[in-house]
C-alpha positions in Angstrom: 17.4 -22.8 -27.5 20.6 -24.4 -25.9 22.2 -22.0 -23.4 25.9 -22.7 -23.2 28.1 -23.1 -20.1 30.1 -20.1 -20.5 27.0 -17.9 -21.3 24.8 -19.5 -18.4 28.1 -18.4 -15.4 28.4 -15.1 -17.5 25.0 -14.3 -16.9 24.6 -15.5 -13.4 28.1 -12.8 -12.6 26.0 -10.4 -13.8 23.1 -11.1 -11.8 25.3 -11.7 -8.9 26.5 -8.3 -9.5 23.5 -6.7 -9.7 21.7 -8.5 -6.7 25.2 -6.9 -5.1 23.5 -3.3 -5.7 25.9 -2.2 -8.6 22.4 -1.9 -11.2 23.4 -0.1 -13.7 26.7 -1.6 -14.6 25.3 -5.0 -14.1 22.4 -4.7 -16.4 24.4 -3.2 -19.2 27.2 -6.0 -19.0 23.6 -8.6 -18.8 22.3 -7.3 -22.2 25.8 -7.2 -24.1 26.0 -11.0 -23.0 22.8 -12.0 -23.9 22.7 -9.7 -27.4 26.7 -11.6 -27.9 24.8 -15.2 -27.5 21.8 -14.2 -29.4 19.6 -13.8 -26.4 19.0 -10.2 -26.9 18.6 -8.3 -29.8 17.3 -4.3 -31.3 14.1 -4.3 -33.5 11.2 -1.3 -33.8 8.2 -2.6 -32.8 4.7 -1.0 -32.6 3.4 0.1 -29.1 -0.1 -1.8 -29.6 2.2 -4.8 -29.4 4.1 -4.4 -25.7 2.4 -4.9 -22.7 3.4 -4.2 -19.0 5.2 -6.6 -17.4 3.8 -8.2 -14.5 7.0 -7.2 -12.3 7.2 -4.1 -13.6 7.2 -0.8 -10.8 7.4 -3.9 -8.1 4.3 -5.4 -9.5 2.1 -1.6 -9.3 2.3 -2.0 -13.1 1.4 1.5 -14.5 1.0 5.4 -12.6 -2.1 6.1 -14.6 -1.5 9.8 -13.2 2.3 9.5 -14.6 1.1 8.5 -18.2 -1.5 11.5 -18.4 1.2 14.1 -17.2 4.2 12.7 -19.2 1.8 13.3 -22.3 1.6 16.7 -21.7 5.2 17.0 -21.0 6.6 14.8 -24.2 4.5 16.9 -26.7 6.1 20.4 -24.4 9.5 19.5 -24.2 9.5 17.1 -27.4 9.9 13.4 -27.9 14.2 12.5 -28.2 14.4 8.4 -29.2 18.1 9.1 -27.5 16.6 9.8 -23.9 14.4 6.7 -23.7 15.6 3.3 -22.5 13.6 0.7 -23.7 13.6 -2.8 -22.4 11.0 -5.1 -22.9 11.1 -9.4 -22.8 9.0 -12.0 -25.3 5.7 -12.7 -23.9 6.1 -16.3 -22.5 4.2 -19.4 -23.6 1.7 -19.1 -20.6 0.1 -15.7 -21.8 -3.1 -15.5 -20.1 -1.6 -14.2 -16.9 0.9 -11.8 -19.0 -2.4 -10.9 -20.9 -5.0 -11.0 -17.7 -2.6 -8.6 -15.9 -2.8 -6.0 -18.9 -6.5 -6.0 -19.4 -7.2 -5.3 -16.0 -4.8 -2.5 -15.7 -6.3 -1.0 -18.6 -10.0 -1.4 -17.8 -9.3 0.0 -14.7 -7.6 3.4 -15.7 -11.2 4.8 -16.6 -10.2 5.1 -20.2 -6.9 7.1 -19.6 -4.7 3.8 -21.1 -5.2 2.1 -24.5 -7.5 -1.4 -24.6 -6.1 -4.6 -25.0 -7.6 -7.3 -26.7 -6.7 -10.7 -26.0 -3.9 -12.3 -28.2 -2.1 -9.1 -29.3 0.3 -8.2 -27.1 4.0 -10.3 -27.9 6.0 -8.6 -25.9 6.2 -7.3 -22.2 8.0 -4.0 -21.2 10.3 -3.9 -18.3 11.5 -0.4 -18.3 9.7 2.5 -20.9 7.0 1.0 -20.0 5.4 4.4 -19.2 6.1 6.2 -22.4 4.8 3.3 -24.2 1.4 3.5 -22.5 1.6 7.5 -23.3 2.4 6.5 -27.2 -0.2 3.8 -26.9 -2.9 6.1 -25.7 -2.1 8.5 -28.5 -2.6 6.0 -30.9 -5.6 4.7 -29.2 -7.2 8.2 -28.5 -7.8 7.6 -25.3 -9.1 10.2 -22.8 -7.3 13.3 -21.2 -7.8 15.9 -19.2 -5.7 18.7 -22.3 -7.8 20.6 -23.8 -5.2 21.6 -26.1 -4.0 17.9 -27.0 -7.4 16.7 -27.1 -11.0 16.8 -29.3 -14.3 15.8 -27.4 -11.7 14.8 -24.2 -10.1 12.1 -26.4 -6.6 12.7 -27.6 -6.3 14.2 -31.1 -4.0 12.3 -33.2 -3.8 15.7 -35.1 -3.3 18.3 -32.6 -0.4 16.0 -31.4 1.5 16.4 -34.8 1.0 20.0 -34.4 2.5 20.1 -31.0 5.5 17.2 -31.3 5.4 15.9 -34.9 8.3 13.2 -33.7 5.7 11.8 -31.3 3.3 11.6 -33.7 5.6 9.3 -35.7 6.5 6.7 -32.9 2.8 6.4 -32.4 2.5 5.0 -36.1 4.8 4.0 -36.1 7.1 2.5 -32.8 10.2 2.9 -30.9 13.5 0.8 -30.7 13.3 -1.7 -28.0 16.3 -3.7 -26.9 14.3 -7.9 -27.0 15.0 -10.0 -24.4 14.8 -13.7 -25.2 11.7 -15.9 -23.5 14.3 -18.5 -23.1 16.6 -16.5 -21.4 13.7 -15.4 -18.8 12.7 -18.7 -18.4 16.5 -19.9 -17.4 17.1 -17.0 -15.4 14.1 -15.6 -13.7 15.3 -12.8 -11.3 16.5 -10.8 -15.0 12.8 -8.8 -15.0 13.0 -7.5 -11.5 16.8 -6.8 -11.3 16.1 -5.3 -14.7 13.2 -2.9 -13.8 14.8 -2.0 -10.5 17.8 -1.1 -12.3 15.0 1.4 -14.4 13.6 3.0 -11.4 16.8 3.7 -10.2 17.2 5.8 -13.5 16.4 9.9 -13.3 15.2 10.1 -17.4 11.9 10.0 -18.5 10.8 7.3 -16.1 9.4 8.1 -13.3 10.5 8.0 -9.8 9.3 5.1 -7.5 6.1 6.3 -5.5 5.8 5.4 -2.2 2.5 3.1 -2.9 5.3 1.1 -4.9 7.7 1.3 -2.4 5.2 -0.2 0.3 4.3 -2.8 -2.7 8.2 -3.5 -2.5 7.9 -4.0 1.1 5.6 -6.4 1.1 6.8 -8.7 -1.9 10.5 -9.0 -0.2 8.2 -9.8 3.2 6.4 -12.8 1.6 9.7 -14.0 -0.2 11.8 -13.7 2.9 8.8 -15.3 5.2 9.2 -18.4 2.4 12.7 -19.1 3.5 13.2 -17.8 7.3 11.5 -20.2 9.9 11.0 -17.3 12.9 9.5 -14.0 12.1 10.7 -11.4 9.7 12.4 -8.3 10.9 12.7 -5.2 9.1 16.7 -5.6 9.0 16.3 -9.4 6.9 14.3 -7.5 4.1 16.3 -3.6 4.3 18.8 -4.7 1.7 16.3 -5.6 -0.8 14.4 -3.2 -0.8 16.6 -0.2 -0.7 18.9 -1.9 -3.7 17.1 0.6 -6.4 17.8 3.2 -4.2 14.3 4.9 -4.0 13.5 8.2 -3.5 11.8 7.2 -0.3 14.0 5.1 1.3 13.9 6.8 4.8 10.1 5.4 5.1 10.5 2.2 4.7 10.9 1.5 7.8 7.9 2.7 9.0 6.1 1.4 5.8 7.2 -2.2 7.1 5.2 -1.8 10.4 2.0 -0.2 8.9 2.2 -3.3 6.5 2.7 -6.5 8.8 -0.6 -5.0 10.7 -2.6 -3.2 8.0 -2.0 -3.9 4.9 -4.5 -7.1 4.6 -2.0 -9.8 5.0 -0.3 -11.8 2.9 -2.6 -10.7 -0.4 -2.2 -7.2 0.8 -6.1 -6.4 -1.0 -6.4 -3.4 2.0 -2.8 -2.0 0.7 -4.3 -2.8 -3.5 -7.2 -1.3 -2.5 -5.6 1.9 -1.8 -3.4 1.7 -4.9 -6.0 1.6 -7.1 -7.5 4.9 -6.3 -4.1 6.7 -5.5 -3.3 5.5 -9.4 -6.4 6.8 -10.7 -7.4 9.7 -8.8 -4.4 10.5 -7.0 -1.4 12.4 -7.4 2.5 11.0 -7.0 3.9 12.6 -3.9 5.6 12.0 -0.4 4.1 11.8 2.6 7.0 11.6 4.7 8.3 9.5 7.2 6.3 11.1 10.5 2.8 10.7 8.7 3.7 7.1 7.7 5.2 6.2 10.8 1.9 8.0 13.0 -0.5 5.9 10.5 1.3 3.2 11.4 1.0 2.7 15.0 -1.5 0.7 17.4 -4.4 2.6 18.4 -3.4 3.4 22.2 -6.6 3.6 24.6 -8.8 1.0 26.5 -10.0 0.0 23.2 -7.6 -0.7 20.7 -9.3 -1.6 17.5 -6.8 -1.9 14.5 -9.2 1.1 12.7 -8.1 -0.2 9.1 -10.4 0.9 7.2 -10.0 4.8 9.0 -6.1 4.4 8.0 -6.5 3.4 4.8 -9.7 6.0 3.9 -7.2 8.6 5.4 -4.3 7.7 3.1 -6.7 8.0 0.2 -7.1 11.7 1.4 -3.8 12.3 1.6 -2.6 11.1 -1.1 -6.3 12.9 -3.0 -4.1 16.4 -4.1 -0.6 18.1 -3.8 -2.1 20.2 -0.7 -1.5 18.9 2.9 -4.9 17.8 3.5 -4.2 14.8 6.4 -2.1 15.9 9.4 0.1 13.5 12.2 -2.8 15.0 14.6 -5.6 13.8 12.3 -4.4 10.4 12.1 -4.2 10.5 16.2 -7.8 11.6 16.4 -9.0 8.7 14.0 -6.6 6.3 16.3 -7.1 7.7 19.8 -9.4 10.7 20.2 -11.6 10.0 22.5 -14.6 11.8 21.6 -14.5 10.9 18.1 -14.2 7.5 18.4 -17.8 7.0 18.3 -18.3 9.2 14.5 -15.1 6.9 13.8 -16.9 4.2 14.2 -20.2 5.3 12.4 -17.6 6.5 9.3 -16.2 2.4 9.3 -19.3 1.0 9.4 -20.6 3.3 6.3 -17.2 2.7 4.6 -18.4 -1.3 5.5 -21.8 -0.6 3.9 -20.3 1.5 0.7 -17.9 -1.9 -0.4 -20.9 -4.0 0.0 -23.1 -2.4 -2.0 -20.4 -1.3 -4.5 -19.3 -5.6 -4.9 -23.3 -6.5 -5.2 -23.0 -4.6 -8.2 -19.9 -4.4 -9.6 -21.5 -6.1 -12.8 -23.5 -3.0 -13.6 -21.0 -0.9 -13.2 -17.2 -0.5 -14.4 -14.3 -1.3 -12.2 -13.0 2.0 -12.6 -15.8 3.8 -12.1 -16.5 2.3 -8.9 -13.1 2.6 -7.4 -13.2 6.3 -7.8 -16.7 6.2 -6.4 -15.9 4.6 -3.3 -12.4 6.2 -2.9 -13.6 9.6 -2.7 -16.4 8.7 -0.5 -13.9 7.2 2.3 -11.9 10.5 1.7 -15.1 12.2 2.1 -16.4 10.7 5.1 -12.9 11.1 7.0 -13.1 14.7 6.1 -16.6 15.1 7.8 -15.3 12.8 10.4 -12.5 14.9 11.3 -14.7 18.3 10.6 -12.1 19.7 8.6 -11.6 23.0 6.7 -8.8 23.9 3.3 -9.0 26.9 0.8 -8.6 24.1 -2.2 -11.9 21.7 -0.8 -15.7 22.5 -1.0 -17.0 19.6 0.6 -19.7 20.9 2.9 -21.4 17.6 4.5 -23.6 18.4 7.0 -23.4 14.4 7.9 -21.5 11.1 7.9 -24.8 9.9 6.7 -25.0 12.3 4.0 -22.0 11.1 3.0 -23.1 7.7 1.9 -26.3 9.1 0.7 -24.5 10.9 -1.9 -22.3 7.9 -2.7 -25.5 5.6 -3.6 -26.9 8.7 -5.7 -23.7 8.8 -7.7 -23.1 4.5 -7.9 -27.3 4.7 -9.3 -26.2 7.1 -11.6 -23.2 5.1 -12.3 -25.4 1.8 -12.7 -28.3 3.3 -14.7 -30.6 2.5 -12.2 -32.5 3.2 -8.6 -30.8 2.6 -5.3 -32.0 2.1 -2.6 -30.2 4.5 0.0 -30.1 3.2 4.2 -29.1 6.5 5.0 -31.8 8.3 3.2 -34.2 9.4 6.7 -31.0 10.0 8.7 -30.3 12.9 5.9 -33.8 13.8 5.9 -34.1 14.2 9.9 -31.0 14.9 11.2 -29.5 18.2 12.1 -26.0 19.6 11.5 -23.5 17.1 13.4 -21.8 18.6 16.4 -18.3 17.7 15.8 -15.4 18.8 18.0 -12.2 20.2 15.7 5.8 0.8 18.9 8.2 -1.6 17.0 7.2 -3.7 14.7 6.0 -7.4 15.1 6.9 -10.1 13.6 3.5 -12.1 12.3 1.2 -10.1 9.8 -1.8 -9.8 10.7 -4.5 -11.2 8.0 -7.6 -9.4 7.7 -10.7 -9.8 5.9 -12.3 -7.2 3.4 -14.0 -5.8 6.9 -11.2 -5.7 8.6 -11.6 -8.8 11.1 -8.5 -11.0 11.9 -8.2 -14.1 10.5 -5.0 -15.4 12.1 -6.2 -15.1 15.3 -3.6 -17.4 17.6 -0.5 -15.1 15.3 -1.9 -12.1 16.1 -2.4 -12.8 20.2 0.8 -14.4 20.6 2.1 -10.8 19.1 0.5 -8.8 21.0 1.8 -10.5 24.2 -1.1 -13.2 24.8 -0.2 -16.1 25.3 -1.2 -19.3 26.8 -0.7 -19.7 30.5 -1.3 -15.9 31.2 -4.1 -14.7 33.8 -6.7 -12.0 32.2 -8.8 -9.6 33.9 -12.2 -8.3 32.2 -12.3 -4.5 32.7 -15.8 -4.2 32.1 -16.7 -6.6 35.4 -13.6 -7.7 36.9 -13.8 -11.1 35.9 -10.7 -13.1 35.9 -9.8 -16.4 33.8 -6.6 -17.8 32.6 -6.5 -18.8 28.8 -6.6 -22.3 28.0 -6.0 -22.8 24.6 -7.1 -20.4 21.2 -9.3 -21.5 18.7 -8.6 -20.1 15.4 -11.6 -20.9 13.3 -14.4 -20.6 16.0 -11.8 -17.0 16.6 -12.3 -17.7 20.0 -9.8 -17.8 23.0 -10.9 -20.8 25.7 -10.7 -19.3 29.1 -10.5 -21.3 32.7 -12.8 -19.0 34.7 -13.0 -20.8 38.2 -14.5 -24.3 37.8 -15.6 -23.1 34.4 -14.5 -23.5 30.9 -15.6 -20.4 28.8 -15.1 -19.7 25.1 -14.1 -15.8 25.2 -14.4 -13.4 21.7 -10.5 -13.3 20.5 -11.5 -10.1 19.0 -12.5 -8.4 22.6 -9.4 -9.3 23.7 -7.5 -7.8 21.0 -9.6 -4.1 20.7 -8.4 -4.1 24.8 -11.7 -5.1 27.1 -9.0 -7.4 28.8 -5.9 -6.7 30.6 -3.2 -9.2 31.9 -3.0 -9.7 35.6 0.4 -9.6 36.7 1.2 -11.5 40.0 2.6 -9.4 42.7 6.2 -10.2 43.9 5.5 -11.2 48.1 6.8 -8.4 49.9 10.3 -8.5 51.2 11.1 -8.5 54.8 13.4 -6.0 55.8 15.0 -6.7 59.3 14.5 -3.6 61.6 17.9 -1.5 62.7 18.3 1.0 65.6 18.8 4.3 63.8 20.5 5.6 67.1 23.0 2.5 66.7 24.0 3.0 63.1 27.4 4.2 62.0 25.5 7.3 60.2 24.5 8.3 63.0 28.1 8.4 64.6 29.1 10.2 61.7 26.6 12.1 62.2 27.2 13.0 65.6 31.1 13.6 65.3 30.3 15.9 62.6 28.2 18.1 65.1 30.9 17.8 67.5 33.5 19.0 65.1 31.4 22.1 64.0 30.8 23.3 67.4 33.9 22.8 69.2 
């Protein structure tokens, strides 16, 4: 379809507009161009039929948690076609990743969102897209946690008709969607995301931007700005962006943008999806407020700083687990820098190490879903043993990290229908009771592998202030050596130690076993003067002599 001149600069104004923060406006002046030039149009279409858009919620997708409460809520307060907004876009040529992106989200919501089978969906929502996945698991009778709404723990088409019999309808029958064109997408692709930020910024049925999303923002404006700026990113070259919605969380951004240039994985972010995935399952939608988020996101302080992701991110799964307070700003500095813990913390990572590797060797035998929630609540249960802590609303009694991830291979051989082998299985047997005692951001993310080594080793010592040229002292033995040169794929730093040239462990220099040498100024010569013969002194004197006379 031919896209006129006048409709094309029309369009882009809007955009403009938009991209200029004014949202709503914009986006209701884009649709009445596009529905004018026949690039938009209304039609009722069934919910089996819309998918999630791939940018939708800043590329989360769906709050599996949002869908099973707004089910309960729709059938309390009743369905009203006049409160919804709905928005959705043709599904484009390329469908697989469209489709890919849809099936995944779905087998990984444990059976609380409808199945999609390949080749059925034609469109792709861009805001609604919640209440459609709430009318599609209606339909589909997919599980809930109501006992009134549901039969067997699957949703009951027919106690649903007794509760909200309008709801019942739009489930067989559809809502009104406003259709935008695949052509006009693929002329102007910045319309989904403007779009769906312009239906977060909404207060209706839609819910509010989490602050998993809003990290999720973070890092997408990071990688696009990083695509077009030569030096490092600041915070200040990505604010605009991400604050154009408006979220509800904007006063943590900030401090999101430095736990996610260090932690979050690098540039895939799979440490920050990680998270995500069990937050949206088995997690609940609240704020954790700027001083947690900006306490979780500092460098561990202490002779050794390791980066301790997987203890931050375990701990966010805690805190994000229920509504009560259950991770503190002191927890987090006991995981980072208490001194006598550090040695459970690092039994608790290298369990956590040991749970993903056994959960990936067999992630054929068990669902996707499944094992998320499996490993998720072990993290959160070893960093509650780790921490030895105590809360009215949690009965986890663990006498042991060990027994931690003892109980986690019980539950993933359950999960698999078949026998484990546990490695912790004597230390639960034998041992006793444990005996547990109650900066600015930089500018090169750091990328991490799925056990939390650096991969960009040069990036992440030249951040840190380790560069080539500079004079290191070993702490453990005094040994000095200046570095030469860093290799990144051996992840080793090349060190001139006296006549020698020695390959040093980049990571040992990073978790703080060396310390720069810093050359002493020569001491300055001060030339000697006769106190007696100084002009205080005179004044001294004559001072004396005017008090006594």
């Amino acid at each position: 379809m031919t896209i006129t001149t006048e409709v094309a600069e029309a369009v882009e104004k809007h955009i403009k507009s938009m991209q200029d923060g004014q949202l709503h406006h914009g986006c209701k002046e884009l649709i009445n161009v596009l529905k004018k030039a026949n690039l938009a149009w209304e039609a009722q279409l069934p919910a089996n039929q819309i998918g999630v858009h791939p940018e939708n919620r800043d590329g989360c997708g769906i709050l599996v948690s949002h869908v099973q409460r707004l089910i309960e809520e729709l059938c309390e307060l009743g369905y009203d076609s006049q409160l919804t907004r709905n928005i959705c876009v043709e599904i484009p040529h390329d469908r697989v990743p469209s489709e890919d992106f849809n099936i995944k989200l779905a087998d990984g919501s444990g059976g609380a969102l409808a199945k999609v089978a390949p080749g059925t969906l034609r469109f792709l929502s861009l805001s609604g897209g919640h209440t459609n996945q709430a009318i599609k698991a209606i339909a589909g009778g997919c599980q809930h946690q109501s006992a009134q709404l549901t039969m067997d723990g699957s949703l009951s088409m027919a106690k649903i008709k007794e509760k909200c019999p309008e709801l019942a309808r739009v489930a067989e029958q559809g809502q009104t969607w406003v259709v935008l064109s695949s052509h006009a997408i693929s002329r102007f692709p910045a319309i989904p995301r403007l779009v769906q930020s312009a239906a977060n910024a909404s207060t209706h049925l839609a819910a509010a931007e989490s602050e998993l999303q809003l990290a999720r923002k973070v890092l997408r404006a990071y990688l696009s700005a990083s695509e077009t700026k030569a030096s490092g990113v600041t915070w200040l070259d990505i604010s605009s962006e991400v604050l154009r919605s408006k979220p509800p969380h904007m006063k943590v951004a900030p401090a999101m943008f430095k736990f996610i240039m260090n932690y979050a994985g690098g540039k895939s972010g799979h440490m920050l999806s990680a998270t995500e995935a069990f937050v949206n399952t088995c997690g609940v939608n609240k704020s954790l407020g700027f001083e947690l988020w900006d306490c979780i996101s500092q460098e561990s302080k202490g002779k050794s700083k390791i980066p301790r992701l997987l203890a931050r991110h375990a701990a966010l799964k805690l805190a994000y687990l229920q509504e009560d307070v259950l991770v503190t700003c002191a927890d987090i500095k006991k995981l980072l820098a208490g001194k006598e813990l550090q040695p459970e913390v690092d039994k608790m990572e290298s369990i956590i190490l040991q749970i993903h590797k056994m959960g990936k060797a067999h992630e054929d035998a068990c669902s996707g879903a499944t094992l998320v929630k499996l490993q998720g609540l072990a993290e959160c249960q070893l960093v509650w043993r780790c921490l030895d802590k105590k809360h009215r609303s949690v009965e986890w009694k663990h006498k042991s990290l060990e027994e931690v991830g003892h109980e986690f291979v019980e539950r993933l051989s359950t999960a698999c229908g078949k026998t484990l082998t546990s490695p912790w299985s004597a230390a639960v047997d034998a041992s006793p009771p444990s005996a547990l005692t109650s900066s600015s951001a930089g500018t090169c993310m750091l990328e991490t592998s799925e056990t939390g080594a650096i991969l960009n080793l040069a990036a992440a010592l030249k951040a840190a202030g380790f560069t080539v040229g500079l004079t290191l002292c070993r702490k453990a033995d005094k040994a000095t050596g200046k570095i030469m040169s860093v290799d990144d794929g051996a992840r080793v730093v090349h060190m001139q130690v006296g006549d020698k040239l020695m390959n040093v462990s980049g990571q040992s220099v990073l978790d703080g076993e060396w310390r720069v040498v810093r050359e002493k100024s020569p001491a300055k010569v001060i030339p000697w003067e006769n106190p007696l013969q100084g002009p205080d002194f005179e004044k001294a004197c004559l001072r004396g002599a005017m008090t006594t006379a």
